[in-house]
C-alpha positions as CSV (number, residue, x, y, z in Angstrom):
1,X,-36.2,41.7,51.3
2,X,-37.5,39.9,48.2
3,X,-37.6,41.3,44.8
4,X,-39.8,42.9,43.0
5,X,-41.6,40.0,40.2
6,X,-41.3,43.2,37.1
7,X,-37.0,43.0,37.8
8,X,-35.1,40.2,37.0
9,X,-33.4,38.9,40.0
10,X,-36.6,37.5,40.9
11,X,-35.8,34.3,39.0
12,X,-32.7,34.2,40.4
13,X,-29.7,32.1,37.6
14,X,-32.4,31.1,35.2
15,X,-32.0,32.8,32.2
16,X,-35.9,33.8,31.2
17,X,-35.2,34.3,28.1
18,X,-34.8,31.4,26.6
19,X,-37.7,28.9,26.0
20,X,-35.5,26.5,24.1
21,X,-35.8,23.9,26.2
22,X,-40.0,23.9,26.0
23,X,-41.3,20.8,24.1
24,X,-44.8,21.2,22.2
25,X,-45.9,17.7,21.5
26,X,-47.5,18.2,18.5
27,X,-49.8,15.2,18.2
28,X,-51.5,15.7,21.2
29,X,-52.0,19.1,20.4
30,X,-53.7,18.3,17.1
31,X,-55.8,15.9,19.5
32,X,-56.7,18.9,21.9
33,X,-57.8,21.0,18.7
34,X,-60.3,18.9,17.1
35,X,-61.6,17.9,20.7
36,X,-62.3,21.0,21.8
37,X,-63.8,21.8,18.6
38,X,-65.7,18.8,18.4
39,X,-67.0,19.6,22.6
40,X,-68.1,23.5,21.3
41,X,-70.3,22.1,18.9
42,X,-71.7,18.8,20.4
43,X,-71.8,20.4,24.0
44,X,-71.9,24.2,24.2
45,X,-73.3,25.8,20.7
46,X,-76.9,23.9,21.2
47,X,-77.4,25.1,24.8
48,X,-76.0,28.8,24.0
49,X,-78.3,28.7,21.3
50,X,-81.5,27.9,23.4
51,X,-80.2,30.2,26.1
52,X,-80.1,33.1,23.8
53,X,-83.7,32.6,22.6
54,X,-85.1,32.1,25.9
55,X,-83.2,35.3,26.9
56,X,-84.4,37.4,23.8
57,X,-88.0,37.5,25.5
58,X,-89.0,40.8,25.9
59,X,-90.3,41.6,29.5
60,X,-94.1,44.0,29.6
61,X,-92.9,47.2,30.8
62,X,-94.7,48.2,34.4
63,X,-95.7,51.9,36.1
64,X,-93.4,50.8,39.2
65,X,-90.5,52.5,39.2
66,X,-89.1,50.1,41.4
67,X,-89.5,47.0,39.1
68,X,-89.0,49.6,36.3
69,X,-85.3,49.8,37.3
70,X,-85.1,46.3,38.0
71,X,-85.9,45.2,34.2
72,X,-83.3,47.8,33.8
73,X,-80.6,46.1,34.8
74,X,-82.1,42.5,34.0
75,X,-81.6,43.9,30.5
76,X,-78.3,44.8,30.3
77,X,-77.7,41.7,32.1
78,X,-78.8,39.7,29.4
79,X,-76.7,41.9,27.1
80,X,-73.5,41.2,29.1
81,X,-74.6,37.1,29.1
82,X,-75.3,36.7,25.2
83,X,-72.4,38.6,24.2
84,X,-69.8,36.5,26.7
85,X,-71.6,33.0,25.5
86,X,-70.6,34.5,22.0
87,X,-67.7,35.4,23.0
88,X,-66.7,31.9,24.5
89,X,-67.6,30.5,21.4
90,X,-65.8,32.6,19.4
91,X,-63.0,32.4,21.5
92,X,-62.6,28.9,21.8
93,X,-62.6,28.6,18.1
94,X,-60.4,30.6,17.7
95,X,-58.0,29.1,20.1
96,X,-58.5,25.5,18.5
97,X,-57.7,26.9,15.2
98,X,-55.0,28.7,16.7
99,X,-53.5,25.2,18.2
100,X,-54.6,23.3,15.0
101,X,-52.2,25.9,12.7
102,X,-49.1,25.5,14.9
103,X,-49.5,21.5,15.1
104,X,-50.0,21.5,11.6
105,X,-46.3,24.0,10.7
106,X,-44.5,22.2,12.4
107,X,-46.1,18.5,11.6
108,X,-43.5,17.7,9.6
109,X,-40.1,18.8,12.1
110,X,-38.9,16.7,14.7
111,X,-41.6,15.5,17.4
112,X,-40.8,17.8,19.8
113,X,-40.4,21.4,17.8
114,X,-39.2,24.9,18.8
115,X,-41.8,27.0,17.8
116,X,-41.3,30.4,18.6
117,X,-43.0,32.3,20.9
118,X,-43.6,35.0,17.8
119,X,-44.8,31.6,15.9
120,X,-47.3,31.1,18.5
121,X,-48.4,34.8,18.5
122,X,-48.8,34.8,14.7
123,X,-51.2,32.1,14.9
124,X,-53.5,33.7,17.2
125,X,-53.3,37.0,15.4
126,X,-53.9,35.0,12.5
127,X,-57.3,34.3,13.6
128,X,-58.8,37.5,14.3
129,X,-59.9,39.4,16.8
130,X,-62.0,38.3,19.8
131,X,-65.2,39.9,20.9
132,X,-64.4,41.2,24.8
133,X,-67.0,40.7,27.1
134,X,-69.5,43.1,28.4
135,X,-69.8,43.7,31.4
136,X,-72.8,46.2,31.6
137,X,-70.7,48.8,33.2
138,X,-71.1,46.6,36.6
């Protein structure tokens, strides 16, 4: 009978507790900040921003309660949809930044650095708090 994933045995003699031996390259992960940066604002922030004012249109309200309902929901659809587009935005700045911080402590250390997993942690928390997405109680 296998083991339960949440006990140790699982991983049988590898000690999982210690990420020494992970290697962070920083270079490339300078590279994969400022490009993902650079794709948010050349390839997502100018469409999310013409999504979000086509969205914004108010919808006439109608005596079918049918329909009524329907608009209902298309609403808080919409709701859900401009606050997870904000969200990815945010998000994925934050994450750049996140991996932009990190490359740049440990910039001048050896080429392949032991950053902590706390390190890593710190830099995330370091960059505030994310919007969740809303899922319109769905």
């Amino acid at each position: 009978m296998s083991e339960a994933r949440d006990s140790a045995g699982w991983l049988g003699n590898v000690d999982y507790t210690d990420f020494g031996a992970i290697e962070a390259d920083i270079h490339a992960m300078e590279q994969f900040a400022a490009k993902l940066k650079q794709d948010i604002e050349l390839n997502y922030a100018p469409y999310a921003d013409a999504v979000s004012n086509t969205m914004i249109k108010q919808l006439p309200d109608t005596p079918f309660y049918e329909l009524h309902l329907f608009l209902y929901r298309h609403d808080q659809v919409q709701i859900a949809t401009q606050m997870n587009v904000a969200g990815y935005t945010d998000g994925t700045y934050k994450f750049a930044s996140a991996a932009s911080g990190i490359s740049e402590q440990y910039r001048g250390s050896d080429a392949f650095s032991r950053a902590k997993v706390a390190d890593v942690e710190a830099q995330f928390e370091s960059t505030g708090e994310t919007s969740e997405p809303f899922t319109g109680g769905a």
